[in-house]
C-alpha positions in Angstrom: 50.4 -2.6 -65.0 53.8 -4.3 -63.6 55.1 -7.5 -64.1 56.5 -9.9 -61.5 59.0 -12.7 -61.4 60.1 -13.2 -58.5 59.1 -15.1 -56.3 59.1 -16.9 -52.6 59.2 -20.7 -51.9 57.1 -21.4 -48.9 55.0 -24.5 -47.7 51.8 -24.3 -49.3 50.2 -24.3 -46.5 52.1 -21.2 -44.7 51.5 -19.8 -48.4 47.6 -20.7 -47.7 47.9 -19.4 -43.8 49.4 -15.6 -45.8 46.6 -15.8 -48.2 43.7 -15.9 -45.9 45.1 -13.5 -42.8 45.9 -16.1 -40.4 49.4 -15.1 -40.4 51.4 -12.0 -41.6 54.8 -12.8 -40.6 57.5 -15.1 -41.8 60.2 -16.1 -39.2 63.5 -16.7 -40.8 67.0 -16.6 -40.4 68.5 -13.5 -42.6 66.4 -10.5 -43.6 65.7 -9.8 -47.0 66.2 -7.0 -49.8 63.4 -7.6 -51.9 60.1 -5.6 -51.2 57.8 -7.6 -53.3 57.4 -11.4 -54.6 54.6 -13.6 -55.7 54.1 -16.4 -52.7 55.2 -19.8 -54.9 53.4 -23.0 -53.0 55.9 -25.6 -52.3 55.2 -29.5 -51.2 58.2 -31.3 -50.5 57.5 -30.6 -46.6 54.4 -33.3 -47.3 56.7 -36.4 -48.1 57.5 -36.4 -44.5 55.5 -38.9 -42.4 55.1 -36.5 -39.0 55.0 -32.6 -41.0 51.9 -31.9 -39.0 53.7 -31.8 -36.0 55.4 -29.0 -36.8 52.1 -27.0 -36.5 50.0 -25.8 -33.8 47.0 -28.7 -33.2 44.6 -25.7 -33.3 45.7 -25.6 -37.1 46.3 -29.3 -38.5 42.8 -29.4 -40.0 43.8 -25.8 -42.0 46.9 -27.5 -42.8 45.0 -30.8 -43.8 43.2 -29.0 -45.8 46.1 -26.8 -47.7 48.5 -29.3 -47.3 49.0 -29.4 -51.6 48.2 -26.6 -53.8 46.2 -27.0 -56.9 48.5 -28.1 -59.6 48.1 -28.6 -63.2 51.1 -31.5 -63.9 54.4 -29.4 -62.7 53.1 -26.2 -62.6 51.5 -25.0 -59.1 48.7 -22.3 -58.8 50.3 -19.0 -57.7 47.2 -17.2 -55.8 49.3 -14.5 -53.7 51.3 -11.4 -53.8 53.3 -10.3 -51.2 54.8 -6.9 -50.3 57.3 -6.3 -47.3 56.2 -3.6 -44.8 59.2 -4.4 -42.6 61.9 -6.7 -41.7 63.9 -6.7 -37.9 65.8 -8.8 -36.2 65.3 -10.3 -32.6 67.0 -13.0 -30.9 66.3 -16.4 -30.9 65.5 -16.8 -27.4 62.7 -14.3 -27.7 60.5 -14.9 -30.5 58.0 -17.0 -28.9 56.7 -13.6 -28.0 55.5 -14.2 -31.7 53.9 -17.2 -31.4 50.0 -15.8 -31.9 51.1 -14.6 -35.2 51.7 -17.8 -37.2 50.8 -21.4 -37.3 53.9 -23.1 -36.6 54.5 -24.8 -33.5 57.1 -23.0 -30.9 59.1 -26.4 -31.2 59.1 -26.0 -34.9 59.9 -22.7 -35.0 63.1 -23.0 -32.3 64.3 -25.8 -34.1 64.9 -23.9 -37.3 67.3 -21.7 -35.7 71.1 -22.6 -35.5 71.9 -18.8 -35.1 71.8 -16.3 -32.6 69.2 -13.8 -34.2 65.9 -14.4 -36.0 64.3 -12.4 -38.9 60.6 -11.6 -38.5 59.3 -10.4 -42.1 56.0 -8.0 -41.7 54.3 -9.5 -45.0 51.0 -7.3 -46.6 49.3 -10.1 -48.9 47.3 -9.2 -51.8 45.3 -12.3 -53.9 45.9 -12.0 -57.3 42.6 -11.4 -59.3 43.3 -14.5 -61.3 45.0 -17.1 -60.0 48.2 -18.7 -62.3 49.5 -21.5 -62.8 53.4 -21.7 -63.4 56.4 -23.4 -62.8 59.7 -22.2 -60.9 63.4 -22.2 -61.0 65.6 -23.6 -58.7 66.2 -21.8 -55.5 66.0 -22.3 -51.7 64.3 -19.3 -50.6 63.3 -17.1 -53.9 63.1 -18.3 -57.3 61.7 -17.0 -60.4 58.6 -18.1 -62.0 58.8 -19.2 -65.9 56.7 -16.5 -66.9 55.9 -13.0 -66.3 53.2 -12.3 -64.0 50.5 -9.3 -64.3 50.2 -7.4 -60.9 46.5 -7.4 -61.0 44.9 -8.4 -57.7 42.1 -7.5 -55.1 42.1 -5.4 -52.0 44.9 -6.5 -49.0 44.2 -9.5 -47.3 43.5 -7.7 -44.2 42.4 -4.4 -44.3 44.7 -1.0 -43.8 42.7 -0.4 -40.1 43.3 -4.0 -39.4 46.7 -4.5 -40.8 48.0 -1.0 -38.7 46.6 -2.2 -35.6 48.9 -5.4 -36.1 51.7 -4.1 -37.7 52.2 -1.9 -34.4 51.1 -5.0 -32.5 54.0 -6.9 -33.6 56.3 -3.7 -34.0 56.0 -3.2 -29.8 56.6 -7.0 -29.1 
């Protein structure tokens, strides 16, 4: 069985959103070379007084709800896998064509951007079979986690049928 380290910093509840096939992309501005990484709950987004408005009101009781991930002191529980199916750029000005595929708010997500291009990351999401907790290194975007990690989890998230049908969804956008 392999081993994992690395892993991607990500609000826990876009992290949560991932985990439970609400959303399968991540909008952001570079691509990436890494084709796998555990999804590492983050929570510093919570300090802020208004964070719910930077999600859709449809989903600010989901976020409510997964606003902080279980923790055990400084360690977070790490729940999800995450493989890359396929990165592409589009530009800024169009990917609120993309807006039915995550939970953000299209004010939230246009804000982010001081480029010309976007990143869309295709993610498939696997939950591990036992969730860990663990603690991270510094980084932005990807970090490692302070121990190695057993790839042992469950069927994808959404299913190979479903996740086709959306992959080419969001692949003819």
């Amino acid at each position: 069985m392999s081993e994992i380290t690395k892993c991607l910093n990500d609000w826990n509840a876009t992290v949560e959103a991932l985990g439970q096939g609400m959303q399968s992309i991540l909008i952001r501005k570079t691509g990436t070379t890494l084709k796998e990484f555990l999804l590492y709950p983050t929570v510093s987004y919570a300090n802020k007084d208004d964070y719910l408005d930077s999600f859709k009101s449809s989903m600010q009781d989901f976020v409510k709800e997964n606003t902080l991930p279980n923790a055990d002191g400084r360690a977070y529980e790490v729940k999800y896998y995450a493989k890359v199916e396929e990165v592409f750029e589009t530009p800024v000005s169009r990917i609120g064509k993309f807006n039915n595929y995550h939970i953000w708010t299209k004010k939230h997500v246009s804000g982010y951007f001081n480029t010309r291009n976007a990143n869309v990351w295709l993610l498939r999401v696997y939950e591990l079979n036992e969730p860990v907790y663990c603690t991270r290194s510094r980084g932005m975007v990807f970090a490692n986690v302070d121990k190695k990690i057993e790839l042992d989890y469950k069927d994808p998230i959404i299913s190979d049928d479903d996740f086709e049908k959306l992959k080419e969804e969001i692949l003819n956008k």
